[in-house]
N, C-alpha and C positions, 0 to 999 in steps of 0.2 A: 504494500500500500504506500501511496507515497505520502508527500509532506502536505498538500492542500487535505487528501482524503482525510490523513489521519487528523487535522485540526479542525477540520469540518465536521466529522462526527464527534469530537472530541465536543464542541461547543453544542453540536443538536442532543449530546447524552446532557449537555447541562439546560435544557431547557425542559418545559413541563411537556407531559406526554399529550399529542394534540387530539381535542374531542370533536371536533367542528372544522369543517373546512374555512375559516378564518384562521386557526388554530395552525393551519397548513400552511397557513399561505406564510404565518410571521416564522414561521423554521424558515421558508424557502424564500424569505426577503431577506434572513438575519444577513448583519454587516458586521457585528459588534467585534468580531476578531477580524482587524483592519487590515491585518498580512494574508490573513487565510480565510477571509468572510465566506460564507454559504452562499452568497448572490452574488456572484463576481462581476465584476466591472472593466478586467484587465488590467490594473493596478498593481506595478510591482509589490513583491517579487512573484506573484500573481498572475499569468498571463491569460487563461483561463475566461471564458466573458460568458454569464446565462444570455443565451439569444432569446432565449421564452421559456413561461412558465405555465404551466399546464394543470387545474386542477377539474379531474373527472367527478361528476357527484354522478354515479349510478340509482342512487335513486331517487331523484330530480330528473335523471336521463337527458344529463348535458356537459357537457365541457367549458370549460372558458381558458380565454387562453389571452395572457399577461405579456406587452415584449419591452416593459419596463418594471422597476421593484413592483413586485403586487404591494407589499406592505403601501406603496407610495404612490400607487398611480391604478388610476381606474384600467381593467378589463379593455382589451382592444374589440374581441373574439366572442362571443357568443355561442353556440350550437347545441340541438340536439341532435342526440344519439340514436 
């Protein structure tokens, strides 16, 4: 595993375990470890960049889909399944 993996899960074991797809989205926004954040941005020593974020609710029967922080920016994406 490498240096990002291992600090990225390292930081989502420290966060609370998610009940709700909002819940989702702040693991897959977090920034808070600036070297090795979970949402990356390409920022050294980082090079790594989320193109999109993607969260499925099956059962609502739709996807949405994020091509900036979810934590910070409204849904591009829309669809059902």
């Amino acid at each position: 595993m490498g240096n990002s993996s291992v600090h990225r899960q390292a930081r989502a074991n420290q966060m609370a375990a998610p009940t709700n797809g909002n819940d989702i989205l702040q693991i897959l926004g977090d920034d808070k470890d600036r070297n090795w954040p979970i949402y990356r941005t390409g920022q050294a020593p980082d090079d790594g960049v989320t193109v999109a974020t993607v969260l499925f609710d099956l059962n609502q029967g739709h996807a949405t889909i994020w091509t900036d922080n979810p934590k910070e920016s409204a849904p591009v994406l829309l669809f059902r399944l």
